[in-house]
Residue frames as qw, qx, qy, qz and C-alpha x, y, z in Angstrom:
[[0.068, 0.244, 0.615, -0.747, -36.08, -90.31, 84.62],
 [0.052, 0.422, 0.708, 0.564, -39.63, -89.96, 83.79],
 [0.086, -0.044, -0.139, 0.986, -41.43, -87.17, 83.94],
 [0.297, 0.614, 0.731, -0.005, -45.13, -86.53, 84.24],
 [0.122, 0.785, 0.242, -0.557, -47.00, -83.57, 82.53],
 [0.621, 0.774, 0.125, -0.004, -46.02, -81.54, 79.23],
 [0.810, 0.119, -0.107, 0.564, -43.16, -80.79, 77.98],
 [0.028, 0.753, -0.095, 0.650, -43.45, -77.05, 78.52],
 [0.661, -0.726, 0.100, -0.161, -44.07, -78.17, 82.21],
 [0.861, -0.342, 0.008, 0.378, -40.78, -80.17, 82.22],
 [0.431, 0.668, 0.073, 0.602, -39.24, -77.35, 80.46],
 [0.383, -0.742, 0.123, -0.536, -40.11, -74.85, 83.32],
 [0.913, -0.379, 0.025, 0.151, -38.84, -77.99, 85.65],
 [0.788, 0.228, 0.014, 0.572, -35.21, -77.98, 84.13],
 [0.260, 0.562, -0.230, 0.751, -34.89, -74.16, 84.27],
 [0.468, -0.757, 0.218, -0.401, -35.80, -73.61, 87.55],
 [0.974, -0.085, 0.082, 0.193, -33.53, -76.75, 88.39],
 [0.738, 0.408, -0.016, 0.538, -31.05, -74.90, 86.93],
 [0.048, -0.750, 0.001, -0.660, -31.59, -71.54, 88.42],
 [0.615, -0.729, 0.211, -0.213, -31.64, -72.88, 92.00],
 [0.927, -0.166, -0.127, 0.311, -28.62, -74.69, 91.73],
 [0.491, 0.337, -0.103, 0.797, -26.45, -71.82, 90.76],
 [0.278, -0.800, 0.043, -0.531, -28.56, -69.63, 93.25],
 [0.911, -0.337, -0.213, 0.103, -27.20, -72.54, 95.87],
 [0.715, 0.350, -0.006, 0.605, -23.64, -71.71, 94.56],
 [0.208, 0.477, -0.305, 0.798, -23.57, -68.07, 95.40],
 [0.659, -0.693, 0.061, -0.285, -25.44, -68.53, 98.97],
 [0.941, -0.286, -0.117, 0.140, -23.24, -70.93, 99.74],
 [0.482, 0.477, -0.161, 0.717, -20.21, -68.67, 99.12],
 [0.379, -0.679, 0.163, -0.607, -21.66, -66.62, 102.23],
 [0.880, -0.253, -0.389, -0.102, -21.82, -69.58, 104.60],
 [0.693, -0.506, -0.259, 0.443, -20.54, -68.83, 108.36],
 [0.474, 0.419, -0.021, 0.774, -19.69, -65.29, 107.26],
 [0.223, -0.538, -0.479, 0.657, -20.13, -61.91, 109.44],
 [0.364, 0.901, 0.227, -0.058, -21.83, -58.77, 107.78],
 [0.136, 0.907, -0.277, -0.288, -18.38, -57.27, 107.46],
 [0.377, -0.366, 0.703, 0.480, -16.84, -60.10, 105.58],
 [0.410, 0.581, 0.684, 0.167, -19.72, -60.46, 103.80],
 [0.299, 0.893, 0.335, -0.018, -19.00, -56.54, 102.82],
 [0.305, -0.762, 0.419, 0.388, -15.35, -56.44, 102.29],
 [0.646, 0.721, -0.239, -0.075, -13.54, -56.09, 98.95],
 [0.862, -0.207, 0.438, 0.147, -11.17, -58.91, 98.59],
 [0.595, 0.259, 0.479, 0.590, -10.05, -57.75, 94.81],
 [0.235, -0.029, 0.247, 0.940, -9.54, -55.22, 92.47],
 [0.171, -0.415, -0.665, -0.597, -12.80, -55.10, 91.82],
 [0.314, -0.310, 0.082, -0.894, -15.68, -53.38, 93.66],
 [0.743, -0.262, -0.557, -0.261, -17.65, -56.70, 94.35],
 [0.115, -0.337, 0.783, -0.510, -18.24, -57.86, 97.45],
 [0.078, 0.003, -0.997, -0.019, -19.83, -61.10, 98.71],
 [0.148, 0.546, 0.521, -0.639, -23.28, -59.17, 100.08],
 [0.343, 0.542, -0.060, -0.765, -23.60, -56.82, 97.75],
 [0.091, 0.333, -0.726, -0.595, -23.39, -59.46, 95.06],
 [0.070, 0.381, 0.887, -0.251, -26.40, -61.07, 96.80],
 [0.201, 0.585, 0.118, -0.777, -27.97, -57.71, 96.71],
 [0.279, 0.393, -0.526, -0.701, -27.42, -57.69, 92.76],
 [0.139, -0.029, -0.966, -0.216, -28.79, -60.84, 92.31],
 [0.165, 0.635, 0.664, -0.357, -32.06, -60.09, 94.27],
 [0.168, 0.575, -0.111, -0.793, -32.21, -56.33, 91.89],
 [0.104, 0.178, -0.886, -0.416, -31.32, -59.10, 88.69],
 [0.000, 0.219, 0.976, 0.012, -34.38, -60.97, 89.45],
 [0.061, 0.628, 0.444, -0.636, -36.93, -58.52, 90.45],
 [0.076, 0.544, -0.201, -0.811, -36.12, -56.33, 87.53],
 [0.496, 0.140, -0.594, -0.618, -37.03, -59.02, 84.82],
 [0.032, -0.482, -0.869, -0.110, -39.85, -60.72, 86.30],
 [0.196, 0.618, 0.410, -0.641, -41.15, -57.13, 86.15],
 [0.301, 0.447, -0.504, -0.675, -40.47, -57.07, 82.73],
 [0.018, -0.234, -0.934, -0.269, -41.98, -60.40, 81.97],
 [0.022, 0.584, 0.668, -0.460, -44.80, -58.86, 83.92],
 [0.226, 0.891, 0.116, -0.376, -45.39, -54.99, 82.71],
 [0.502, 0.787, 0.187, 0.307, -43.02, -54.99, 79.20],
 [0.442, 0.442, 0.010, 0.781, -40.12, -52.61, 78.37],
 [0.187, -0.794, -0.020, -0.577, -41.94, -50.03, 80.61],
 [0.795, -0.604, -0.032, 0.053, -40.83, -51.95, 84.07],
 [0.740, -0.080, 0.023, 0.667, -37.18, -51.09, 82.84],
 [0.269, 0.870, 0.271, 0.312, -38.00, -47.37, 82.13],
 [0.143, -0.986, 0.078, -0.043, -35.87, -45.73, 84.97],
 [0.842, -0.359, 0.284, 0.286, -32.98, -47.77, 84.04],
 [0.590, 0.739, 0.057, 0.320, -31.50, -45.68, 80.93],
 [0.431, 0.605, -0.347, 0.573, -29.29, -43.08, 81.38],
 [0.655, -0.625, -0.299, 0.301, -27.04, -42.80, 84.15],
 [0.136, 0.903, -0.091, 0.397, -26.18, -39.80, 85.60],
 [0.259, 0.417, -0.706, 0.511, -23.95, -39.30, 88.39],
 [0.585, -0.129, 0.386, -0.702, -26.27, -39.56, 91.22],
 [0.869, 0.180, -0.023, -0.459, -27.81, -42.65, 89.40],
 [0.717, 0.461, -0.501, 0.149, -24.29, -44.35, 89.13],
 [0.181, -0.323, 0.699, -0.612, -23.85, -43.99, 93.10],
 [0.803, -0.162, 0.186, -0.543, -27.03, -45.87, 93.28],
 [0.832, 0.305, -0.455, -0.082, -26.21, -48.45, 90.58],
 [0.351, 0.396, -0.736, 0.422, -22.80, -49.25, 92.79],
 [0.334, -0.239, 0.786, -0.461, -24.15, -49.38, 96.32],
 [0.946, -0.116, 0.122, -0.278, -26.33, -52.48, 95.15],
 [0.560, 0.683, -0.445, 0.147, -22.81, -53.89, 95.37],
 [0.052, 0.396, -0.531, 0.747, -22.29, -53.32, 98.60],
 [0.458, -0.491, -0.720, 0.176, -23.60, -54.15, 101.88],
 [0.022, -0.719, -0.049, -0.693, -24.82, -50.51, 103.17],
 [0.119, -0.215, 0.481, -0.842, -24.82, -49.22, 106.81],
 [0.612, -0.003, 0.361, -0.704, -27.91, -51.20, 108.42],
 [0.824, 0.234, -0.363, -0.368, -28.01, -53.55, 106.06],
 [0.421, -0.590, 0.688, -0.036, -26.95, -57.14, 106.86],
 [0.184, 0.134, -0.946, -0.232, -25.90, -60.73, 105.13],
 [0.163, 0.085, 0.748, -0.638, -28.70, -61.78, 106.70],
 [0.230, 0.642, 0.410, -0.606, -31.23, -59.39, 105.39],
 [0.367, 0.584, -0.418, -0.591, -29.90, -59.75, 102.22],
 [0.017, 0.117, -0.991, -0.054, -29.96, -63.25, 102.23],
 [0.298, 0.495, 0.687, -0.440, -34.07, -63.33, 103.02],
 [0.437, 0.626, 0.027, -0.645, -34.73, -60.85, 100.13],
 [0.164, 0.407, -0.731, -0.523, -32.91, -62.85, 97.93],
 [0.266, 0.369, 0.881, -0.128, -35.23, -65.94, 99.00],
 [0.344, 0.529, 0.441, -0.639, -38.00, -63.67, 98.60],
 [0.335, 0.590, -0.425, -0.600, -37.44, -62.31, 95.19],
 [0.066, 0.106, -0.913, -0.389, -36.21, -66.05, 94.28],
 [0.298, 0.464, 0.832, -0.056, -39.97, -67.55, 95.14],
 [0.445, 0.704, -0.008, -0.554, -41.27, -64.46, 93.12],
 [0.032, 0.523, -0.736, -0.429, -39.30, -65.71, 90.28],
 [0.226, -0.039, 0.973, -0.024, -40.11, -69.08, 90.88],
 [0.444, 0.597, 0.505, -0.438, -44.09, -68.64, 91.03],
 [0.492, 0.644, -0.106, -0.577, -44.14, -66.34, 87.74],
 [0.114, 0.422, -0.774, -0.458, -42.15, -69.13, 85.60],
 [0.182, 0.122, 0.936, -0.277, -44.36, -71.86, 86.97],
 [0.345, 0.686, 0.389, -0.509, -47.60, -69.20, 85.92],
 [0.165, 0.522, -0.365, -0.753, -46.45, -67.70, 82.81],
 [0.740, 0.383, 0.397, -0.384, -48.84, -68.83, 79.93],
 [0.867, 0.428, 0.166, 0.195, -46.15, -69.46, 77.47],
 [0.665, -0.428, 0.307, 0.529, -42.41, -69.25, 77.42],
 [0.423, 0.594, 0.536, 0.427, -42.74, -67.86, 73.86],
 [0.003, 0.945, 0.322, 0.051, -44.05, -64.82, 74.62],
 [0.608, 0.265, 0.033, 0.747, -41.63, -61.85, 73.67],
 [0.039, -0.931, -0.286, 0.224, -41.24, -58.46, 74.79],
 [0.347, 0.813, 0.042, 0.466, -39.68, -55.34, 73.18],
 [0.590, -0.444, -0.269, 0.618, -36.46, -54.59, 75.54],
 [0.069, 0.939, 0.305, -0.141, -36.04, -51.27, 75.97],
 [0.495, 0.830, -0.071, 0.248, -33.81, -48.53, 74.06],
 [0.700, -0.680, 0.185, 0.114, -30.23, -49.37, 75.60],
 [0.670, 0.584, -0.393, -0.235, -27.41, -49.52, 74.04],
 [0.139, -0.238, 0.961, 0.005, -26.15, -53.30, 75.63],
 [0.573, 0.314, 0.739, -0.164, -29.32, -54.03, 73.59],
 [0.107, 0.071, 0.590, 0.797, -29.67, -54.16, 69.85],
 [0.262, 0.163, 0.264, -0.914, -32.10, -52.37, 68.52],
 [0.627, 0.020, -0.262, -0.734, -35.45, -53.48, 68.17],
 [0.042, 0.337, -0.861, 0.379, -34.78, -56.60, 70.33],
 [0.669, -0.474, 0.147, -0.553, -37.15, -58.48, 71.86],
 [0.148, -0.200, 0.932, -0.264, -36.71, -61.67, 74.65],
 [0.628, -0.014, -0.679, -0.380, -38.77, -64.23, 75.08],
 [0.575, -0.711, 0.161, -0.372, -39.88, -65.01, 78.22],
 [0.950, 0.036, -0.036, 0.310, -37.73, -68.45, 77.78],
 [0.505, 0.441, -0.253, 0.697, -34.45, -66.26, 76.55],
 [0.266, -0.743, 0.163, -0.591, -35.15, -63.79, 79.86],
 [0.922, -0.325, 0.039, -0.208, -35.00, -66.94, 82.10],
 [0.841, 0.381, -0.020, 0.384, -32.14, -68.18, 80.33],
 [0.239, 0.631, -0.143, 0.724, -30.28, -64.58, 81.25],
 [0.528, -0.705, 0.252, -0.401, -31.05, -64.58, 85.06],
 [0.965, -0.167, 0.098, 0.178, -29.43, -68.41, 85.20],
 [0.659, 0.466, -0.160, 0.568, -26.50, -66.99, 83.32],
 [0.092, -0.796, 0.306, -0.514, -26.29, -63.48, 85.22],
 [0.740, -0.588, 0.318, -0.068, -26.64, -66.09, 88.93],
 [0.949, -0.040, -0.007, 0.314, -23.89, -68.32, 87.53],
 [0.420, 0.601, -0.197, 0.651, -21.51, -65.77, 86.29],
 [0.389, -0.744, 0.241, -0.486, -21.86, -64.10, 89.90],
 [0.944, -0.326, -0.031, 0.031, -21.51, -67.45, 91.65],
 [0.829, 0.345, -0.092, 0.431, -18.20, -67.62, 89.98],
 [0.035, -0.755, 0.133, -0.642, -17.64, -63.87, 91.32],
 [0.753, -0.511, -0.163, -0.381, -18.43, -65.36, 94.64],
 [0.992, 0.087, -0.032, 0.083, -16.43, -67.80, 94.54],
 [0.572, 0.529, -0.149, 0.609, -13.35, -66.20, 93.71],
 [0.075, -0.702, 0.184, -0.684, -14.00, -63.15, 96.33],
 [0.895, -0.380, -0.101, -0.209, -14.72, -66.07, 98.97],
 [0.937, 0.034, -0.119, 0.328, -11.96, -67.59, 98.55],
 [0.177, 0.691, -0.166, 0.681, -9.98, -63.96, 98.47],
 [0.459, -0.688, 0.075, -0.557, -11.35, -63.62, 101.52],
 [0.442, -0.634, 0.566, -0.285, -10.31, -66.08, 103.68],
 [0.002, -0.399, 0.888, 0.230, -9.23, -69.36, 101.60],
 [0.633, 0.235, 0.694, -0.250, -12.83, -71.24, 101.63],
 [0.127, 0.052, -0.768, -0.626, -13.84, -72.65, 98.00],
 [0.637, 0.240, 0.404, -0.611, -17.39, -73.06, 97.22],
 [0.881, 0.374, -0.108, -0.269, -17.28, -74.85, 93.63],
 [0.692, 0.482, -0.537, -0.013, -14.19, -76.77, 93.65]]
């Protein structure tokens, strides 16, 4: 296939190619559901088919603010107290008021945010200093490339979630 432009530009082509296919994957795991199947646990696990949307729209948001503003756009994400671990969970979850729907729009939303900054960003290079965590080594830094790289993973690995809890749920298959 040929390709016009630079290579950074087909670069930036390929991952976002990549990123909306597996975002395809875990919509499509929703497909003809109601809010409360979309918010019923199906496994051992806490996940549910909403809320996993939810996470995926939090996933995105959180590091194109860090591509944006740096280590500081992750600042209130350190320790977690109790109160701060109730939060963490209900983005799991479909909440009271909340619907498949409405979680399905934000995720758009967030994804064209996503989309736009990769398309803008003046160089895939560019690193930042992640912040003091310890599921980061210290002194870390990403690349705006490796950060990209880590939202495709995080949406596939979910998809898979998806997939599974979909199928829990009432025998549909989305990848196979």
């Amino acid at each position: 296939m040929a390709t016009t432009g630079t290579a950074v530009d087909a670069e930036r082509a390929d991952l976002l190619a990549m990123l909306a296919k597996h975002r395809h994957f875990l919509r499509f795991t929703t497909r003809e559901l109601t809010d409360e199947q979309a918010g019923r646990r199906t496994t051992a696990s806490e996940l549910t088919l909403g809320g996993l949307i939810k996470h995926a729209t939090l996933v995105e948001r959180n590091w194109v603010d860090f591509l944006v503003h740096g280590p500081a756009a992750m600042a209130g994400s350190g320790a977690m107290t109790e109160e701060g671990f109730a939060a963490w969970r209900q983005q799991f979850q479909l909440l009271p008021g909340e619907t498949l729907a409405g979680a399905l729009a934000d995720y758009a939303s967030a994804a064209g945010a996503t989309d736009e900054l990769v398309r803008a960003l003046p160089d895939l290079n560019a690193a930042q200093p992640l912040p003091d965590r310890p599921w980061f080594q210290p002194g870390e830094r990403w690349s705006a490339r490796r950060v990209i790289l880590h939202v495709i993973t995080e949406t596939a690995q979910h998809s898979g979630h998806a997939d599974i809890i979909r199928e829990s749920l009432d025998g549909a298959k989305s990848m196979s």
